[in-house]
C-alpha positions in Angstrom: -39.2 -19.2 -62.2 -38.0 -21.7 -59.8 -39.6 -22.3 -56.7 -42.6 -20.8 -58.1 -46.0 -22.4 -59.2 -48.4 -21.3 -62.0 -51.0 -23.1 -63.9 -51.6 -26.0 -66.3 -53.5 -25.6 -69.4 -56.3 -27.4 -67.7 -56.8 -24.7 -65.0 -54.6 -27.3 -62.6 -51.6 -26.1 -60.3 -48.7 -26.9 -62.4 -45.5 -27.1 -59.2 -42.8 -24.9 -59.6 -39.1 -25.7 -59.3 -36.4 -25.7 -56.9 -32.9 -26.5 -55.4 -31.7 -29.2 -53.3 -28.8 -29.0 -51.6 -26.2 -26.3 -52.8 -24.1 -28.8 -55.6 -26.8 -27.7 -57.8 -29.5 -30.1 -57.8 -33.2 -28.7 -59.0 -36.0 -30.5 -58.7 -39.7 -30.2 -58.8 -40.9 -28.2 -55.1 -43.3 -31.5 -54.5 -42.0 -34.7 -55.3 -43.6 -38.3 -55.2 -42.8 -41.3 -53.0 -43.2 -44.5 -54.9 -42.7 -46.7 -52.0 -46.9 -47.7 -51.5 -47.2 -48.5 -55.2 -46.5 -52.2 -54.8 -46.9 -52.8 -51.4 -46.1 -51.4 -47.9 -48.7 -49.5 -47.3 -51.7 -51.6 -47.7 -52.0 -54.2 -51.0 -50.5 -53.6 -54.2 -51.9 -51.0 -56.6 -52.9 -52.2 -60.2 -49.5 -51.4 -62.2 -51.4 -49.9 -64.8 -53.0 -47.3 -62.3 -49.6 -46.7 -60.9 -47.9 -45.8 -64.7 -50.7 -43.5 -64.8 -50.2 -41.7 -61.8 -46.7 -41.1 -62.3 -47.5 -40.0 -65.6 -50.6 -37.3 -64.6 -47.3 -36.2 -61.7 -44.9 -35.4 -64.6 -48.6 -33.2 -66.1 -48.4 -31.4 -63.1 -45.0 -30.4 -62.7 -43.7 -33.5 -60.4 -40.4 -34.6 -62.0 -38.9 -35.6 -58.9 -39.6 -39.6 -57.8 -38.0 -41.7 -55.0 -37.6 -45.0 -54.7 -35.2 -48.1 -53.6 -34.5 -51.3 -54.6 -36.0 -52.8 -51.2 -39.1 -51.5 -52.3 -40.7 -54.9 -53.7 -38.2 -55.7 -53.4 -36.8 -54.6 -56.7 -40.3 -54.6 -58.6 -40.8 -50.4 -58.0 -38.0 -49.5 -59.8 -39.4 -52.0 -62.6 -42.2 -50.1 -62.5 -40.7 -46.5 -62.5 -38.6 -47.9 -65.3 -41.7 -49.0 -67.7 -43.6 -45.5 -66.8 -40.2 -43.4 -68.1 -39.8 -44.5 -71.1 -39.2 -42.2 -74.3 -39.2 -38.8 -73.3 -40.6 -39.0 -69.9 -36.9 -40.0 -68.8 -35.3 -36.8 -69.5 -37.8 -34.8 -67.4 -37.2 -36.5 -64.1 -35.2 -36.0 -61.2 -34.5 -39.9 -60.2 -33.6 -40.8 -56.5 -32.9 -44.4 -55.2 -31.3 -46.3 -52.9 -29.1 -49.2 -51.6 -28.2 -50.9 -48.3 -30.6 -52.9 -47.2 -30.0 -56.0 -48.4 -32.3 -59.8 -47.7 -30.0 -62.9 -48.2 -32.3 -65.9 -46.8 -35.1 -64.2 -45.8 -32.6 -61.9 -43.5 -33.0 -58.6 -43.4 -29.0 -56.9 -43.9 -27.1 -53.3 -44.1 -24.3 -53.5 -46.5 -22.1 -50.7 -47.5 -18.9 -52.8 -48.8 -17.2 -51.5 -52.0 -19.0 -54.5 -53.8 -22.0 -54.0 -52.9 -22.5 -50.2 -53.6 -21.3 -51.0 -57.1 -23.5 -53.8 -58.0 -26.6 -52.1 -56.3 -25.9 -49.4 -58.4 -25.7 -51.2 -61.6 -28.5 -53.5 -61.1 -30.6 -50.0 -60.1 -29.5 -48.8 -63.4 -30.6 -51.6 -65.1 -33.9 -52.1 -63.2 -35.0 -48.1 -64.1 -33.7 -48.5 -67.6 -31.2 -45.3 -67.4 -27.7 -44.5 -67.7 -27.3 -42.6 -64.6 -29.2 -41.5 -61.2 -29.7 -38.2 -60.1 -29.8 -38.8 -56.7 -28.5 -42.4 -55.0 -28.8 -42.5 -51.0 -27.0 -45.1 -48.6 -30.8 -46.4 -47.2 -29.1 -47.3 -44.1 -25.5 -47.2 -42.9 -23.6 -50.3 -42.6 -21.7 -49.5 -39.1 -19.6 -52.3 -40.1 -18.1 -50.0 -42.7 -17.1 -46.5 -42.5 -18.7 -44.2 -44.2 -15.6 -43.1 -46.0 -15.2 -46.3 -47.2 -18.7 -46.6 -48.4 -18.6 -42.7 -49.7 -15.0 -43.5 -51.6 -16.9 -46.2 -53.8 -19.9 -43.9 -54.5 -17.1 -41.1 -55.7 -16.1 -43.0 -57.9 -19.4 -43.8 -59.4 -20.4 -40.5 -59.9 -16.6 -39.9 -61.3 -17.8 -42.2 -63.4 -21.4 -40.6 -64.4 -22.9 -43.4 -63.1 -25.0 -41.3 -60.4 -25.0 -37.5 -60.4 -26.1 -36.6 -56.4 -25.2 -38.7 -53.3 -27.6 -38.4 -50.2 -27.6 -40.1 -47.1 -30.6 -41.9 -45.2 -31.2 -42.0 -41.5 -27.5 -40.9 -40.7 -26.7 -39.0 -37.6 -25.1 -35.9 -37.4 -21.1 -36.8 -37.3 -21.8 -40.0 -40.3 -22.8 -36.9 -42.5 -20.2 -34.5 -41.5 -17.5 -37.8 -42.3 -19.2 -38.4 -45.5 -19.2 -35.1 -46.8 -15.4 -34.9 -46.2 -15.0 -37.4 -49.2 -18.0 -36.6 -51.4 -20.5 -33.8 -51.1 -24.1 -34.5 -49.8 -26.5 -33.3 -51.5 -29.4 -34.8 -49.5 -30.2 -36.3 -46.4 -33.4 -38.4 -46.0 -35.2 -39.0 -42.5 -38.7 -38.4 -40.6 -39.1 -34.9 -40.1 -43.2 -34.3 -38.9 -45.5 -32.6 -35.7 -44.8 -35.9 -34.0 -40.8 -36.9 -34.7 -38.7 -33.4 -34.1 -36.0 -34.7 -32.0 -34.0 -34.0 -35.6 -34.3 -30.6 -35.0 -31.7 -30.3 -32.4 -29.0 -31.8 -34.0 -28.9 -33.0 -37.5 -30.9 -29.9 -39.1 -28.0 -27.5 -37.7 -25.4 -30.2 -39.8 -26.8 -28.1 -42.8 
């Protein structure tokens, strides 16, 4: 039953199901970060140790990974893409992202046309699939508006090449503008005891 939890064959607590957003989405109640895998938080993990991991998450009921292309960059979704292979890929809710680009050694938000579409492709490519399940704008390019960004992302997921579009770190009226073009599934951002300022006006949006 969705949202519910039971238990493996091992005695473990195998995590139950549920929705995300209301276009439909389901995905597993606890889902895995991969961003520390390769770096960020501390030094890289083995990549054999990391395959594993994600492997003993899909055990337990975890089918729902995120990840981004500026994570490496590019190398996680390498990774992800070796651990899914075979039948692992079509129990997995996949989310990525694009935006944040590093020409030079410079850190830069993009959300041209051109960009969005070869981020996608080379996101495809890197996680070895036909399609994401979930693809977020990382950050928003203020140089571009969001419908303009949101009208290329229609049309890749007119296209099947993503299924779900979410937004990352977007105020209040960017997701209320995107939405008008393309529903938002999801919207990614720090949401703990010590940041709640979100509370006030972006968690109403919904």
């Amino acid at each position: 039953m969705a949202g519910e939890a039971g238990r493996g064959g091992d005695g473990g607590v195998v995590v139950g199901r549920m929705k995300l957003g209301s276009q439909g989405l389901e995905v597993s109640r606890q889902g895995l970060g991969c961003m520390g895998m390769l770096g960020f938080y501390g030094p890289p993990k083995p990549e054999t140790d990391m395959i594993a991991l994600i492997h003993h998450a899909i055990g337990s009921g975890v089918t729902f990974f995120d990840t981004s292309d500026v994570y490496g960059p590019l190398t996680n979704e390498i990774l992800l893409g070796k651990a899914l292979q075979g039948d692992a890929r079509e129990k997995v809710e996949l989310a990525t992202k694009f935006g944040i680009s590093f020409q030079d050694g410079k850190r830069e938000i993009r959300g041209d046309p051109a960009y969005v579409r070869a981020a996608c492709e080379g996101s495809l490519q890197r996680l070895g699939i036909d399609c994401i399940t979930l693809y977020y704008q990382h950050r928003v390019d203020t140089r571009v508006p969001i419908e303009v960004t949101m009208g290329e992302l229609k049309k890749l997921a007119e296209e099947g090449k993503i299924n779900y579009i979410g937004l990352s770190e977007a105020s209040a009226s960017t997701i209320r503008r995107a939405h008008a073009v393309h529903p938002i599934t999801a919207v990614q951002l720090e949401w703990s005891l010590w940041t709640r300022d979100v509370e006030e006006v972006i968690i109403p949006t919904f």
